[in-house]
C-alpha positions in Angstrom: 10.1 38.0 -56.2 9.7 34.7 -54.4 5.7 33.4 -53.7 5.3 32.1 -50.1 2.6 30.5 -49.4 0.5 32.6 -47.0 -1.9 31.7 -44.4 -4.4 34.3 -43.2 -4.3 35.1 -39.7 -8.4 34.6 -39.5 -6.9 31.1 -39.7 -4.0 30.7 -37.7 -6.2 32.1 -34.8 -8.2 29.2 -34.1 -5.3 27.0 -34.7 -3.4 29.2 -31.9 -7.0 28.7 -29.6 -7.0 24.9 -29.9 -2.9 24.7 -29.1 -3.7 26.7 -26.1 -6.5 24.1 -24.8 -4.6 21.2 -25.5 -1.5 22.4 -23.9 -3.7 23.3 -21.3 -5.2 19.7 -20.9 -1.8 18.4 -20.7 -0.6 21.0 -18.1 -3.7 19.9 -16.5 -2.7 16.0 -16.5 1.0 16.8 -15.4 0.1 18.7 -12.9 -3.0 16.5 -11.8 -0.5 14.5 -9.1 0.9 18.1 -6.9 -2.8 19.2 -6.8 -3.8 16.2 -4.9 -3.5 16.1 -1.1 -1.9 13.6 -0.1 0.7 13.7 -2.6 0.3 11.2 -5.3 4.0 9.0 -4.2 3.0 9.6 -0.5 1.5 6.8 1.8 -1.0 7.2 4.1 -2.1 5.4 7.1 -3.6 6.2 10.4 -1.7 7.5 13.7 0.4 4.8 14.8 -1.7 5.5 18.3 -4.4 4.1 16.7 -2.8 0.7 16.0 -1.0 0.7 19.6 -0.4 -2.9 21.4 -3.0 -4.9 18.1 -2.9 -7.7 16.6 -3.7 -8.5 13.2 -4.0 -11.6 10.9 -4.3 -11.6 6.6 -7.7 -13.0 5.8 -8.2 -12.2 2.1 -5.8 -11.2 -0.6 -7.1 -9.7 -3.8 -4.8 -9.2 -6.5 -4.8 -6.3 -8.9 -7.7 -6.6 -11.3 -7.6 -8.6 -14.7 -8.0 -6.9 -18.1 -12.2 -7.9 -17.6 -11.8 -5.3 -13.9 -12.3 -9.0 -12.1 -11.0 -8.8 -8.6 -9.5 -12.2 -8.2 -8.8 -13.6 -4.5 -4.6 -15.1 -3.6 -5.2 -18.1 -1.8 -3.3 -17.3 1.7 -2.8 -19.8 4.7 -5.8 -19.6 7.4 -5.9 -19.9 11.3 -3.8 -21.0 13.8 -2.6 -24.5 12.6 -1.6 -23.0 9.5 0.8 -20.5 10.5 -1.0 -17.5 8.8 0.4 -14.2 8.4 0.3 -11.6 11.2 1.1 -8.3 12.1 1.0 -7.0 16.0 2.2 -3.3 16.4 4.2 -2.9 20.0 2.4 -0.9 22.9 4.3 2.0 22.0 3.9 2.8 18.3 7.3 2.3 17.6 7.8 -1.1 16.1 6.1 -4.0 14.0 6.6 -7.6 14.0 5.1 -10.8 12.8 4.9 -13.5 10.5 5.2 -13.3 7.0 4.2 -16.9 6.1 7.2 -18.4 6.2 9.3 -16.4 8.7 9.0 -13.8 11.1 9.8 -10.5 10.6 10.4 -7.1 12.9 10.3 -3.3 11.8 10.6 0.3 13.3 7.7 2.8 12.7 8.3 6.1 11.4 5.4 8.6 11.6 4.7 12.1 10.0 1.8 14.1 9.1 0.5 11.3 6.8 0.8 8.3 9.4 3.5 5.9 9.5 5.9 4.1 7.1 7.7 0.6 7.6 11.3 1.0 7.9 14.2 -1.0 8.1 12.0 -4.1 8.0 14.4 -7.8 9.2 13.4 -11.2 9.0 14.4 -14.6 9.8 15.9 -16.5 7.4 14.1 -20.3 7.8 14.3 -22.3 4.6 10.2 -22.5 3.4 8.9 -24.4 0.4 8.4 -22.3 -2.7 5.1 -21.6 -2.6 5.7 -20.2 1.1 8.4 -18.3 -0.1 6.8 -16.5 -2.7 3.9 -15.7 -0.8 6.6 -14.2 1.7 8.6 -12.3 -1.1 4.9 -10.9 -2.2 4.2 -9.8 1.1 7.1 -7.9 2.2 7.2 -6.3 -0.9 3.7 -5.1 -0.1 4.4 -4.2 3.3 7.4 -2.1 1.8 5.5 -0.8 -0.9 2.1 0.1 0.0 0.0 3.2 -0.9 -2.4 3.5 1.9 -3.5 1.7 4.9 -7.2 1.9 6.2 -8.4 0.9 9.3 -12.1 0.5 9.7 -12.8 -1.5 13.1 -12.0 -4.4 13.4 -10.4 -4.7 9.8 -7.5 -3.1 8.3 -7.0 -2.5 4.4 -3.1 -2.4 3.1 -3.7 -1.4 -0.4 -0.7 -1.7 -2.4 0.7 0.9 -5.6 -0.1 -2.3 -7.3 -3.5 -2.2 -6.4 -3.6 -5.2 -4.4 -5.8 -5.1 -1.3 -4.4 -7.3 1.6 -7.8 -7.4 4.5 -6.3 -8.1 7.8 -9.1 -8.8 11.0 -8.2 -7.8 14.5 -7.0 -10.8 16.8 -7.0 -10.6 20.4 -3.4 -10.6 22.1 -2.5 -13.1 24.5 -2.6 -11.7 28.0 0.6 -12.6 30.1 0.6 -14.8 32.9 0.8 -12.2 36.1 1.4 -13.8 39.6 2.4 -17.5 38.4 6.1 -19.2 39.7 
């Protein structure tokens, strides 16, 4: 006759009680992201109606926090003489162009329940210094990757998967010259 080592079942249940609430803490947490509305990869923005015929220019830039949670501010160009970036949606929701700091850039609107996504976004290709051209690169890959955009106002908030917040403030379009020759 062989001894096994036996462990008495007043035991095993609590070991079987505890399994069960960690398992269910981690079906919680994996689960967590397709209990959330929106969806936790989706993007969300307002109706593109509500950014019809704007105008918009990047004031601040604030890059993901440091290890101390310290919101640190990207220095970005600034008014007119300095060629700052800007986005202006078209008077019929369908399209986005701009400046990206370096060159300009155009891109079709798609729109669904959540708002609107960039898509298939073109630029020029004008030779910038380095710092302009990483700023650019940065940029579009904000504009392609962002997580939500918030308008409130006068102010809209791109906030990137990153974490990055990029502010823009409403600028008034230029009126065209009607009845000249």
């Amino acid at each position: 006759m062989s001894i096994q080592e036996r462990t008495p079942n007043s035991l095993k249940a609590p070991a079987r009680g505890l399994r069960s609430v960690v398992y269910g803490i981690g079906l919680t947490f994996l689960s967590a992201c397709s209990g959330v509305i929106p969806p936790c990869g989706a993007k969300m923005s307002p109706p593109s109606s509500e950014l019809r015929n704007t105008k918009w220019e990047l004031i601040r830039w604030n890059l993901t926090p440091n290890a101390n949670g310290e919101v640190r501010g990207r220095q970005i160009p600034l008014g007119d003489t300095s060629n700052p970036i800007q986005l202006a949606f078209d008077a019929n929701g369908e399209r986005v162009s701009g400046f990206t700091g370096c060159n300009r850039f155009t891109a079709s609107l798609s729109e669904d329940s959540r708002g609107f996504t960039f898509e298939k976004i073109t630029t020029t290709k004008m030779a910038c210094n380095s710092q302009r051209t990483e700023l650019e690169n940065d940029f579009l890959y904000e504009l392609n990757d962002y997580r939500n955009i918030v308008r409130d106002g006068d102010r809209l908030l791109m906030i990137g998967r990153d974490r990055e917040v990029l502010t823009f403030a409403q600028r008034d379009i230029p009126q065209s010259k009607s009845g000249s020759k």
